[in-house]
C-alpha positions, 0 to 999 in steps of 0.5 A: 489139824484141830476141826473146825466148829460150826460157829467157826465157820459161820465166823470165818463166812460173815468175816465182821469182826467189828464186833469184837473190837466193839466189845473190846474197847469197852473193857481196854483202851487200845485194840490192834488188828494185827497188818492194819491198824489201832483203836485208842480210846482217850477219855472226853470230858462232858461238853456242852454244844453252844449253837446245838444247845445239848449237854453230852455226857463223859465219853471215850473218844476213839481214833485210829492209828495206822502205826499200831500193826503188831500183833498183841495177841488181845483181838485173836484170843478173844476171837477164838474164845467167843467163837470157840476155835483156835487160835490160828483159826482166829488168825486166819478170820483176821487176815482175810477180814485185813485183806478184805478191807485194803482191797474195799480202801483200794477202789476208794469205798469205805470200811465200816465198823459197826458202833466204832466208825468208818475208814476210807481214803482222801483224794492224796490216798490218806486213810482216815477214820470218822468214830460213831459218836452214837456209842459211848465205851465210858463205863461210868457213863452207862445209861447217860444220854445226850440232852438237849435245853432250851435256851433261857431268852431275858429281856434287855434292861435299858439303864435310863439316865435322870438327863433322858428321863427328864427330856422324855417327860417334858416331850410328853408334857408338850404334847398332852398340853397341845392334845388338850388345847386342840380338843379345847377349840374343837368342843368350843366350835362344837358348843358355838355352831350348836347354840346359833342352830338352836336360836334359830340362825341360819348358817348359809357358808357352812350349810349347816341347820337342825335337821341335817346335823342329825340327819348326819349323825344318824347316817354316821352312827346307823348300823345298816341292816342287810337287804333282803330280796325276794327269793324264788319259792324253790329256794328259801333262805332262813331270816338273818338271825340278827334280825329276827327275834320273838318278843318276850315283853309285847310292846303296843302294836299295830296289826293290820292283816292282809288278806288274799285276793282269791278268799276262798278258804282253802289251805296252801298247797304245802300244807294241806296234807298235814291239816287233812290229818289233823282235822280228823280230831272233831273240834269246835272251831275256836273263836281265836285266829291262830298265826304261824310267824316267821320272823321280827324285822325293823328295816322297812326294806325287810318287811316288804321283801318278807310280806312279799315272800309270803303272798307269793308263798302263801296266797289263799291265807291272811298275811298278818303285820304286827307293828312295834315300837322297834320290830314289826312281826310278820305271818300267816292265818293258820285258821282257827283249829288248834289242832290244824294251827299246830299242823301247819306250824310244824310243817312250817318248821320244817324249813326254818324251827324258829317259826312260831305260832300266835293266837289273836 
């Protein structure tokens, strides 16, 4: 008796031979396993899925036939030259593989063959086959794949008719006439009530002079500035940056410099550190005051909350109030070293860097 190799042991242990019906459906169009069953490969042209919107390449669709039991002798000759045994050692690999599978289809689970598809039975006891379509056994199809496209979406084209067209200008004719009558009456009660005020009549029903028309635009038409309130002095917040700005084009001001209560002289406490450094620097006192600013304001809510917030920040200096046209600029004396200014400025800087220095 013929021995066998190792290669046919490890054949006759894994005992999977979907392999070699994979490898035999792309060189034939029918496989039979000999007591089991077929495998036919018919030709399926390219299609295109509607709902899916892929594009699928020529392929072979394979079925299974039940019918197909003889044995051709195709699978076990190439069994046993792939796995170099004989062939009835090839035969025996088929028999116990066939066995192995009736008895899987037997307790109702499913037979899988790798590439090619399932076997497995209904609920009447038919054996049916589901194909792997991830596998294409069409030559000609090598290294096609299935692509997907997105669909093309066009606008709908409305086919207006003269009869429409024509109902749908004269609608809008009507309206643009009626628009441009009511606009008409509204600007000429406007120019009306305007020219009685300015003569000087009074229009006791409506209620309605000079001033509280324009008190009433300016109450509609005024953008409202945010409030600020005075904060404690552990926690600071920085000037709202719509409302603070440095004037580049000084117009003519109002300055008017507050001063301490307690005039002592002495530096805040903040500070006094930095400008004990810097006064190490033996300068001559320079005859300008020098101002560390914090901000720009316009509302007058805002200036008393930052003059406010200043006194009770900085007391032993001079508050300064520059009004403008438009802002009203708001700091503290910083003496009249430079050097000592500039020490201050920095350590002011240090909770907001938009604070700048000024010389008066």
């Amino acid at each position: 008796m013929h021995a066998v190799t190792p290669t046919a042991f490890a054949v006759t242990r894994n005992m999977d031979i979907s392999t070699f019906i994979s490898d035999l459906l792309l060189e034939h169009d029918c496989v039979i396993i000999p007591g089991f069953g077929g495998f036919i490969c018919s030709y399926k042209p390219a299609q295109i899925h509607p709902v899916l919107h892929t594009v699928s390449p020529p392929s072979k669709a394979v079925s299974f036939n039940r019918n197909l039991k003889s044995n051709d002798g195709l699978l076990i000759n190439f069994i046993a030259e792939r796995g170099n045994i004989t062939f009835v050692e090839a035969a025996e690999v088929v028999n116990r593989w066939v066995n192995s599978s009736r008895n899987l289809l037997h307790k109702h689970e499913d037979v899988l063959l790798r590439k090619i598809g399932k076997l497995h039975h209904d609920v009447e006891g038919n054996l049916l086959f589901e194909s792997d379509e991830s596998t294409n056994y069409l030559k000609a199809s090598f290294g096609l794949r299935t692509l997907t496209i997105e669909p093309i979406m066009r606008g709908k084209v409305i086919d207006f008719t003269e009869k429409f067209q024509q109902e749908t200008k004269h609608v809008a004719t009507t309206k643009k006439s009626w628009r441009m009558a009511a606009m008409i009456l509204l600007l000429a009660g406007i120019a009306t009530i305007a020219q009685l005020m300015w003569t000087g009549v009074e229009i006791k029903r409506l209620n309605l002079d000079e001033a509280s028309v324009f008190s009433f635009v300016n109450r509609v038409f005024k953008a409202e500035e945010p409030e600020i309130k005075p904060l404690p002095l552990e926690i600071v917040t920085p000037v709202v940056a719509s409302d603070t700005a440095v004037i580049e084009n000084p117009e003519p001001v109002n300055t008017e410099a507050i001063a301490p209560e307690n005039n002592s002289g002495t530096l805040p406490q903040q500070v006094s550190n930095t400008v004990a450094a810097a006064e190490d620097n033996s300068f001559t006192a320079s005859p300008h005051t020098y101002y560390v600013m914090i901000g720009a304001f316009a509302e007058e809510k805002n200036i008393e909350a930052a003059k406010l917030r200043l006194q009770q920040k900085f007391p032993d200096s001079v508050i300064l109030v520059e009004r403008g046209k438009r802002l009203t600029k708001l700091g503290f004396s910083a003496g009249n070293n430079f050097y000592s200014a500039k020490a201050q400025l920095e350590s002011a800087q240090q909770e907001d860097a938009s604070y700048w220095l000024l010389k008066k």
